[in-house]
N, C-alpha and C positions, 0 to 999 in steps of 0.2 A: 277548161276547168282545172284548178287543182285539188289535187287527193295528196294528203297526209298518210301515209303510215310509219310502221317501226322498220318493214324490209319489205321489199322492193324484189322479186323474181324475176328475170327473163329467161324468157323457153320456157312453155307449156307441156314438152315433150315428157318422157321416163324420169327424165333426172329436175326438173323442176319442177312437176310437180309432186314427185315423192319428197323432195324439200322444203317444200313449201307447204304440206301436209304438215309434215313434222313441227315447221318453225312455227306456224299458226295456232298450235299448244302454248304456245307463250308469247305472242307477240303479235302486232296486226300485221297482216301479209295484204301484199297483194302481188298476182303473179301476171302476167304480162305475155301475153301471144300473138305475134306477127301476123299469125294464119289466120281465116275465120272458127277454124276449129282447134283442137288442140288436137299435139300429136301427127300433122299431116306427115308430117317429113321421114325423120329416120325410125321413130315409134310405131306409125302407124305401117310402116314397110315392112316390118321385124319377123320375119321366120326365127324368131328365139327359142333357143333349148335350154334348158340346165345339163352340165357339164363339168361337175366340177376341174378334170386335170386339163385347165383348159386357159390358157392365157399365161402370162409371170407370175412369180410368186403374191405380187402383191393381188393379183386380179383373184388368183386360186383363195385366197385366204376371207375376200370378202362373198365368193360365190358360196366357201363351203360354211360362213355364220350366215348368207342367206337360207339358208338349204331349210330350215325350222318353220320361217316364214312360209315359204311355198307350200309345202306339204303340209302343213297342219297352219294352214289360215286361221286368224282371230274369226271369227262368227263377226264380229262385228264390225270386221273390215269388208267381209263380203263373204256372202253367202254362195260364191260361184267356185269351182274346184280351180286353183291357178296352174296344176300340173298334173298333165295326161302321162303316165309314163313308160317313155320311151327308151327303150335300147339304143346304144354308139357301137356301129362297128368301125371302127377304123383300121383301113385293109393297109398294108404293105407289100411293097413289089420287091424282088429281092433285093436292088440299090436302094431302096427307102427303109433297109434295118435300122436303122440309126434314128430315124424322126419317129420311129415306131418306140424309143423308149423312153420319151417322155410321157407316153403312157402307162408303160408298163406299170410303174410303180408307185402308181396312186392308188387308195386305199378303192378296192368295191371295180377291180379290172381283172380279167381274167386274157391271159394270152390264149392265142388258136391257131392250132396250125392252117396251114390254104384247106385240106380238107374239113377242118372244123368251120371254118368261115364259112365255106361255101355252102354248109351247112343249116349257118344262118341267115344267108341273104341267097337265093336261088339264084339270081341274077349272073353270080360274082365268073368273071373268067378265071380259067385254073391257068392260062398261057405262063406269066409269071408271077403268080400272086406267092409272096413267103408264108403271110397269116393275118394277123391283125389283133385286136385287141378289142375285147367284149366291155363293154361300162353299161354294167344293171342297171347302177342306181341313178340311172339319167330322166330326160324327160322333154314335153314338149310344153312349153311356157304358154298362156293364155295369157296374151301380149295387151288384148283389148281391157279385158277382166281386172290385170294389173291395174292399168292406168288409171281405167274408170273409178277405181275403188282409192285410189289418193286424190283424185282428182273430188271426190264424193267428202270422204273424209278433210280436206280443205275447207269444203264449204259447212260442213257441220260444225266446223272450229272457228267458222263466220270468216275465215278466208275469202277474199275478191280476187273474183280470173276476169280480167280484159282482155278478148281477143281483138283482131286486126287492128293492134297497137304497133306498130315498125318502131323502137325506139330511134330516134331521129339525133338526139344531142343527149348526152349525158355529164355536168359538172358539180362539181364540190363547194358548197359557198358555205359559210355560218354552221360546220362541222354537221352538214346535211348533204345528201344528193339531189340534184333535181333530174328526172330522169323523163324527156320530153317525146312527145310521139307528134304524131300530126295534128292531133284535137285536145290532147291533155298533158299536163304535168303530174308528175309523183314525185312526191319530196318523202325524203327517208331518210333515215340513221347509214342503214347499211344495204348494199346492192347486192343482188347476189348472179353470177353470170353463168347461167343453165343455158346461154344461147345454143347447142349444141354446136354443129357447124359454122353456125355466125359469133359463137366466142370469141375468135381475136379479133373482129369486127368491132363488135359492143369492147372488149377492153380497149381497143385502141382510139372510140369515144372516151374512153374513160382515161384516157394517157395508162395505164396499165401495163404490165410489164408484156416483153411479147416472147409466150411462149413458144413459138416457132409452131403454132398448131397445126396438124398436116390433114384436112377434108379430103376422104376417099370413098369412091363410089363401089359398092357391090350390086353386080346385077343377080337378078335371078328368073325363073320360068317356071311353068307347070307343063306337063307333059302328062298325054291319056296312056296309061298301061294297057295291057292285053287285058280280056276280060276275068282272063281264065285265074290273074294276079293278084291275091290275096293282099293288096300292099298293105293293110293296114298292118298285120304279122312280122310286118318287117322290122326291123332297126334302123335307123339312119344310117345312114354310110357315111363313109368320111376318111376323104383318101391323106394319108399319114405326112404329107408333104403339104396339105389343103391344098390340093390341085383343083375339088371339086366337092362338091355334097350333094347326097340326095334322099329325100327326107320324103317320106309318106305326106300327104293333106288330102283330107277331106277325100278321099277316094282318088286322088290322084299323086302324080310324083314330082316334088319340088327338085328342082336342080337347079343348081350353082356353081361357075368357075369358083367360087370363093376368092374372086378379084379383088384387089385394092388400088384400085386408080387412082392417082392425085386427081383432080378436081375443084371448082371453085365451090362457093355453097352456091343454091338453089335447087329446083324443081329438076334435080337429075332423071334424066330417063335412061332406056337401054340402050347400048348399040347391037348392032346384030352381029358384029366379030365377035364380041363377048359371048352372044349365045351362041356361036358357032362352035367358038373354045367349048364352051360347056360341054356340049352336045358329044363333040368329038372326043374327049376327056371321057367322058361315061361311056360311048358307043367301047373306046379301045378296052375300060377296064370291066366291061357288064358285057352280056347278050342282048342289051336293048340295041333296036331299031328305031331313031326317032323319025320320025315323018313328020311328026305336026307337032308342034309349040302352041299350045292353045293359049297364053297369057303369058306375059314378060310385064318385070319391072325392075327399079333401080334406088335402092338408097345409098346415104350416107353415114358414114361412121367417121369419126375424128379421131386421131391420136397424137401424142409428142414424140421424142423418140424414144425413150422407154419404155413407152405401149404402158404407163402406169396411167391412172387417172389425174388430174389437177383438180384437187380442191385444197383449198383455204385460203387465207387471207395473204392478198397480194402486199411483193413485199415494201412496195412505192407509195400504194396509193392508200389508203386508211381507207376503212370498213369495204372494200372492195372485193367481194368474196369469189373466189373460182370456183364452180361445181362443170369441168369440162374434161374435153377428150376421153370422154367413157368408153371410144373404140367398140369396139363387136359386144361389149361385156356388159356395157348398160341396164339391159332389161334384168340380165341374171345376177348383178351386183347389186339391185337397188333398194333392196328394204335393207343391206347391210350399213351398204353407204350413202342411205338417204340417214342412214341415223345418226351416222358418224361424222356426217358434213354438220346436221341441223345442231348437233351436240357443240361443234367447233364456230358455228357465226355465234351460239349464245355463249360464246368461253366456258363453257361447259371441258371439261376432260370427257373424253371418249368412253364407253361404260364398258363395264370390266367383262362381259361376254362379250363382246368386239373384239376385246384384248386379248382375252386368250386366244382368240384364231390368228393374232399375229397382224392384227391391222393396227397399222401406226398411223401418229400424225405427221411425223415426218416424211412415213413413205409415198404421201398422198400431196404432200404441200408444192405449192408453184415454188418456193427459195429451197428447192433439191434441183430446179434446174440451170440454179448459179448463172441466172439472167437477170442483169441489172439494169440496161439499157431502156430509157422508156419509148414507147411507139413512136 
């Protein structure tokens, strides 16, 4: 069959459907999912926190216009609380002074000496710990709650989500896209490429400039505490170099090498060096004994190389929108830059609360990365 609309989605995940929320205020959408569900891949993997001093200038700027979003929810976006919140201690060793002060000096952080620290995380070994750096005003993201409620809000705006659509071929005819899966066409004005992972896949159906996108896998585990371990009291930890994380859930304790492996896209799983690193990274800087890894898993995250996000309009191919390489920051970027993207495919100028936090269109655009070359 063919389907008509005005934009055309790929990826169901964080970043398309919070744009495709948005564009469906003004436009027919429809958004387009590989998987039988949305979100399987690096969404539905997401151990995400809010954080503001946490990524480049441009990532810090769309987390801290997110920050209103989270904490005080529209009611009628969702009635569910999107932020539990949690404490950041991020510990340094005495060779890790230096990674420790990119912390220092964001607004709502408080320095600690090793005894201060260890005062806040029981765990922490004193062997060589220098201090770390307390972040109050942090938290633990409700990654499901997010999605569900754009994904909600799409369909209220009469938005259409097709999953197990593989876009198969995607071209340009009669100043329209046709954009073909294995059982249907969508013809559109304008595309918009939320593939996550499979970004430079889908532009490079679309001849699309090729951002050099770099797929890397983070593993992570859950690990049983002693009984006696109050974890939920705790803060995150978060060693100053990200050698490692370890984050309270649900009565148990998440860990992570906070790895970034190149990788291809798909259905990544773990390896068990990776959870060995882990392991052995937390055993050196804690008192934990791990014995048993009760659950392991493995997503994707994508970046360029300036770890910025890529969205706007590509600068080859006409109405060919970028919303990729959202990196670790996706979940906690995305009511800023789901507004700021949906605002730029309708030529809209970016709204002047975005702007004051310092988000440009410039600093977000694929022709900042002076690639001309097509796929």
């Amino acid at each position: 069959m063919i389907f008509e609309h005005d934009i055309v989605v790929i990826g169901a995940g964080m970043g398309g459907a919070s744009i495709a929320a948005h564009l469906a205020k003004h436009a027919s959408v429809r958004l387009l999912e590989m998987e039988p569900k949305p979100g399987y891949h690096s969404t539905g993997r997401s151990a995400a926190v809010f954080i503001e001093p946490y990524g480049n200038d441009t990532v810090r700027a769309l987390t801290r216009a997110s920050r209103g979003f989270f904490f005080s929810p529209d009611p009628e976006f969702t009635a569910a609380v999107l932020i539990k919140p949690r404490a950041i201690l991020v510990v340094a060793r005495i060779d890790q002074i230096d990674a420790l002060s990119r912390f220092s000096t964001a607004e709502g952080v408080d320095l600690k000496t090793a005894q201060e620290a260890r005062a806040l995380h029981p765990l922490l070994r004193s062997d060589d710990l220098w201090g770390g750096a307390y972040i109050k005003n942090a938290g633990d993201i409700e990654v499901h709650e997010l999605h569900q409620g754009y994904l909600q809000l799409l369909r209220s705006r009469r938005g259409a989500l097709t999953t197990g659509a593989h876009v198969t071929h995607l071209q340009r005819n009669g100043g329209a896209w046709s954009v073909g899966t294995s059982s249907d066409t969508f013809r559109a004005e304008i595309v918009v490429n939320a593939a996550g992972p499979w970004a430079g896949e889908v532009a490079s159906l679309a001849r699309a400039i090729n951002v050099e996108l770099q797929p890397r896998k983070r593993t992570a585990c859950l690990i049983q505490p002693l009984p006696e371990h109050r974890v939920q009291d705790w803060p995150m930890l978060v060693d100053a170099q990200e050698e490692f994380y370890l984050k309270p859930d649900a009565g148990m304790l998440l860990l992570s090498p906070a790895d970034e492996t190149p990788c291809e896209p798909g259905d990544v799983q773990p390896d068990d060096i990776d959870i060995a690193v882990a392991v052995d990274r937390i055993e050196r800087a804690t008192t934990l004994n791990v014995t048993r890894v009760t659950h392991k898993w493995a997503g994707i995250r994508s970046f360029v190389t300036d770890r910025s996000p890529v969205v706007g309009f590509d600068p080859h191919q006409p109405k060919f929108f970028w919303h990729a390489a959202l990196g670790g920051y996706g979940i906690q970027t995305a009511p800023a830059l789901s507004r700021a993207a949906a605002a730029l495919v309708m030529g809209a100028p970016i709204e002047d609360d975005l702007l004051s936090f310092g988000i440009t269109e410039a600093a977000l655009s694929p022709s900042r990365l002076s690639l001309t070359s097509l796929q």
